[in-house]
C-alpha positions in Angstrom: -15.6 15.4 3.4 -15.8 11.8 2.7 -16.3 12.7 -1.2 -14.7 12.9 -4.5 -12.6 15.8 -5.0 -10.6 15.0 -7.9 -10.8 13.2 -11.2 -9.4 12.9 -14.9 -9.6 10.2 -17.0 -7.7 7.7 -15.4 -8.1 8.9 -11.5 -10.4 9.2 -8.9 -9.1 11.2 -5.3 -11.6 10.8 -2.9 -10.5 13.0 0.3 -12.0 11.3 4.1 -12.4 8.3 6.2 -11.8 5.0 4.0 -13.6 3.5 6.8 -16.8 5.4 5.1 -15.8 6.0 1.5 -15.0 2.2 0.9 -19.0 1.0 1.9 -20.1 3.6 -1.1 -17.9 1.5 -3.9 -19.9 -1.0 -5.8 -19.6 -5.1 -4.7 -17.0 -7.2 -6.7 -15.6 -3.7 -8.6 -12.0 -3.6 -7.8 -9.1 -5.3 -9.5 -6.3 -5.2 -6.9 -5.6 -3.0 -3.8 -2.3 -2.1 -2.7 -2.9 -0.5 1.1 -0.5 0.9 2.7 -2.6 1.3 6.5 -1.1 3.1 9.3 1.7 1.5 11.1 0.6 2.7 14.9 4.2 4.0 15.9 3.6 7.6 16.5 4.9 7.3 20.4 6.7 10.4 20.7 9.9 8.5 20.4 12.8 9.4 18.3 14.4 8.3 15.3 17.8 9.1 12.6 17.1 10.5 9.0 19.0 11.7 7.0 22.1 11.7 9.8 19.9 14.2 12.3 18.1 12.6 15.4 14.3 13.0 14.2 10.6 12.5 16.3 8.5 9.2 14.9 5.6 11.3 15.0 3.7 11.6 11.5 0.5 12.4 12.5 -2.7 11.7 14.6 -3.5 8.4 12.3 -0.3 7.2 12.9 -0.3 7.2 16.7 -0.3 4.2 19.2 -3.2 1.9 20.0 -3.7 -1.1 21.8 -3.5 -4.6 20.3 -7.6 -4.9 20.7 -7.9 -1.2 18.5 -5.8 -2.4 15.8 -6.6 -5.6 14.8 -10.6 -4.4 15.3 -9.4 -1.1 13.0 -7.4 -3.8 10.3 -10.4 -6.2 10.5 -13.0 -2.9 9.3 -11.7 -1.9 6.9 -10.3 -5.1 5.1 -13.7 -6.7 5.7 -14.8 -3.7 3.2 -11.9 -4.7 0.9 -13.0 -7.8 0.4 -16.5 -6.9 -0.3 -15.2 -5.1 -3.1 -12.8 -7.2 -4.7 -13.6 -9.1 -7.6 -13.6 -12.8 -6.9 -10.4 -13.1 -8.8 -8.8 -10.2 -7.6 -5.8 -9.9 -4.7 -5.0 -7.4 -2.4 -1.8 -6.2 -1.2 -0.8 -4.8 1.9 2.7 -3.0 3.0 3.9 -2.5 6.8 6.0 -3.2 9.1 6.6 -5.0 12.7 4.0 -2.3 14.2 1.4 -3.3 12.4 1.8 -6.4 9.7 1.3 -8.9 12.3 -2.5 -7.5 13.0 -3.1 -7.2 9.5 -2.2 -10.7 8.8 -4.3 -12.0 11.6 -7.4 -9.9 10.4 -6.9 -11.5 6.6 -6.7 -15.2 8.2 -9.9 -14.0 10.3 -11.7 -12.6 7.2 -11.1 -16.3 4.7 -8.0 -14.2 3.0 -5.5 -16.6 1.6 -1.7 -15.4 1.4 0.1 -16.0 -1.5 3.4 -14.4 -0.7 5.2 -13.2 2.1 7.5 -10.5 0.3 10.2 -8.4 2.0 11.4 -5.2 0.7 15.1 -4.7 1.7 16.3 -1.0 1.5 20.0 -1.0 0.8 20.4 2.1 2.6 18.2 2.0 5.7 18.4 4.6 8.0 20.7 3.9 11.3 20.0 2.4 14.9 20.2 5.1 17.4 20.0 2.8 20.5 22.9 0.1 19.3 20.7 -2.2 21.0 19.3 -4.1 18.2 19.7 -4.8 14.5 19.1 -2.3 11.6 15.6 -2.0 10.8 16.3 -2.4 7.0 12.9 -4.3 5.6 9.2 -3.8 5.4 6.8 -7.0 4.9 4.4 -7.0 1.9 1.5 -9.2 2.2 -0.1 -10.4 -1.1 -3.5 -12.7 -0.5 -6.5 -13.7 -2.1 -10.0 -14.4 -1.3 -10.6 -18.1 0.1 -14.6 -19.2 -0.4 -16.6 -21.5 2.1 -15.9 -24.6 -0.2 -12.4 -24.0 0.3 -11.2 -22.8 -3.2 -9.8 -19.9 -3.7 -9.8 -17.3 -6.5 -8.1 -17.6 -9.4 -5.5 -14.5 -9.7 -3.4 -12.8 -12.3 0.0 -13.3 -11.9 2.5 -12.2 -14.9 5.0 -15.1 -14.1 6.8 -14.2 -17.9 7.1 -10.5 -16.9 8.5 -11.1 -13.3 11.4 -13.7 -14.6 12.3 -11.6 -17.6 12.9 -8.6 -15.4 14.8 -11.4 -13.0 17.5 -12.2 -15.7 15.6 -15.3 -17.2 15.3 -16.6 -13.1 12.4 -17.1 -11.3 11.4 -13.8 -8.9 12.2 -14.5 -5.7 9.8 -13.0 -2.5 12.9 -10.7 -1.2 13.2 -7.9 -3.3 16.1 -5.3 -2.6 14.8 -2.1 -3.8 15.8 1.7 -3.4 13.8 4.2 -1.3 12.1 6.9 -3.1 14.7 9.2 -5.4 14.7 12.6 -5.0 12.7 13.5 -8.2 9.4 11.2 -6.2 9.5 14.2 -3.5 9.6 17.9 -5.9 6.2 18.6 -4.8 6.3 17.7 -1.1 6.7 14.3 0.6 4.2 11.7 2.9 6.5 10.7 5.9 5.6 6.8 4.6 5.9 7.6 0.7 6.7 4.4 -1.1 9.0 4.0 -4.3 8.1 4.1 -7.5 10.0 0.9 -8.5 8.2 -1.0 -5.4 4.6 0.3 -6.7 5.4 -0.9 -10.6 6.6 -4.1 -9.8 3.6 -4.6 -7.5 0.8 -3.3 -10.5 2.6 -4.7 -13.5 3.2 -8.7 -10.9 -0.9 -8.6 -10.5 -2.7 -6.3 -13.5 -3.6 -6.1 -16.7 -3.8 -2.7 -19.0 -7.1 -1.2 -18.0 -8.1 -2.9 -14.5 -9.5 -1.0 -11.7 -6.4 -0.6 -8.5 -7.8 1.2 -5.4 -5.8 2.4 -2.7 -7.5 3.0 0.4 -4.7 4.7 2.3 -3.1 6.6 -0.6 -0.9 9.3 1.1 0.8 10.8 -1.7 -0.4 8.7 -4.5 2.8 6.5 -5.4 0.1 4.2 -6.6 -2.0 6.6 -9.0 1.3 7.7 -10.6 2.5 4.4 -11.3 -1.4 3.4 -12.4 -1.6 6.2 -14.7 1.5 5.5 -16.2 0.7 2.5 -17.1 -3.2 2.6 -18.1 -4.6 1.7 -15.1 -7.5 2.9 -13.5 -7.1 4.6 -10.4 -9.3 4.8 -7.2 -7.5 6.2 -3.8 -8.9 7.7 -0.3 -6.9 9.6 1.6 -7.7 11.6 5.1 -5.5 14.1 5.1 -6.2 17.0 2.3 -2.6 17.9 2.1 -1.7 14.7 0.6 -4.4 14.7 -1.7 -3.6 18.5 -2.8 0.1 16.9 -3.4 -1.4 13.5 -5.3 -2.8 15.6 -7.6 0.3 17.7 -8.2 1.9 14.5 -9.2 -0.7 12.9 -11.0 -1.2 16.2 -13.5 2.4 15.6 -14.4 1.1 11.9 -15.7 0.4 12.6 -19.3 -3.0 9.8 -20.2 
């Protein structure tokens, strides 16, 4: 459809290809993104959740490319995200060993600087089948900013005070050990890649101020728009698939603005 198809005061859904919905937003209009892209691992292989033997398999975005497909995929549609991001803005992007590695060659290739380097540890990460190999119990989340041809770079918001009063007095440090979604996250359905709400409010209230403009372009359930809403910011996300937008907006009517 590659067009809106929801909006209240706070919240724009747009349901399609972000590829295609991200050239129709205006130059320099976005805040911050938080983009949670495909991780690529769909391989029909198997996996342990909840203590039953699960497939991988999340969809047809999901499955496995070649290394020349994703990091020309990464490169489109983060070459479009930085079009859009206001010269002091920063973008943020979640994955994990699939996939982060691409993305963070695409940002060098694109004049991104990274600012941090953050790991999210889950404290209760789901086991290792194979006994092979360590616990997969972290995902990478790279924060970056646009670097200009005179080699400065923009000038971001960070709320330092915020982040070390929320630290006990301490300076934040880039490993954050944070839960996976709670139950409550998932009455009206889940995305197979749904993101906590604690991770999504640390990440909006770290780099935005009350009112700016945060666009997702890979929204899945809308983690995001929930934790925008909630705490008066404007909301922009894309998602392909119209049975995660038909759950977004289950979750963002229950966001009182």
């Amino acid at each position: 459809m590659n067009k809106e198809y929801f909006t209240d005061n706070y919240v724009k859904l747009y349901l399609g290809d972000c590829l295609k919905i991200l050239k129709k937003i205006p130059e320099k209009s976005i805040d911050v993104i938080f983009a949670d892209p495909p991780y690529f691992l769909s391989s029909n292989g198997v996996s342990c959740h909840a203590g039953k033997q699960v497939s991988v398999n999340k969809g047809d975005w999901d499955k496995t490319i070649t290394i020349k497909e994703k990091l020309n995929f990464n490169t489109k549609w983060l070459k479009e995200c930085r079009r859009i991001l206001k010269d002091n803005g920063t973008i943020w992007i979640s994955g994990t060993l699939h996939n982060i590695y691409s993305v963070g060659v695409a940002l060098e290739k694109l004049d991104f600087s990274i600012i941090n380097n953050i790991t999210w540890q889950k404290p209760n990460p789901s086991p290792n089948l194979s006994c092979r190999c360590f616990t997969n119990s972290t995902e990478t989340i790279l924060w970056a900013r646009k670097k200009f041809s005179n080699n400065k770079k923009g000038k971001h918001y960070f709320n330092y005070k915020l982040m070390k009063e929320l630290n006990n007095n301490h300076q934040m440090k880039d490993v954050w050990l944070l839960n996976l979604p709670k139950k409550d996250e998932k009455k009206y359905g889940k995305h197979p890649t749904q993101k906590p709400i604690s991770l999504l409010t640390r990440i909006i209230e770290a780099s935005t101020k009350e009112n700016d403009v945060v666009l997702d372009p890979f929204c899945g359930s809308s983690t995001t728009g929930v934790v925008c809403k909630e705490l008066k910011r404007y909301y922009i996300g894309i998602e392909i698939d119209k049975e995660y937008v038909d759950l977004s907006i289950k979750r963002l009517n229950d966001i009182k603005s």
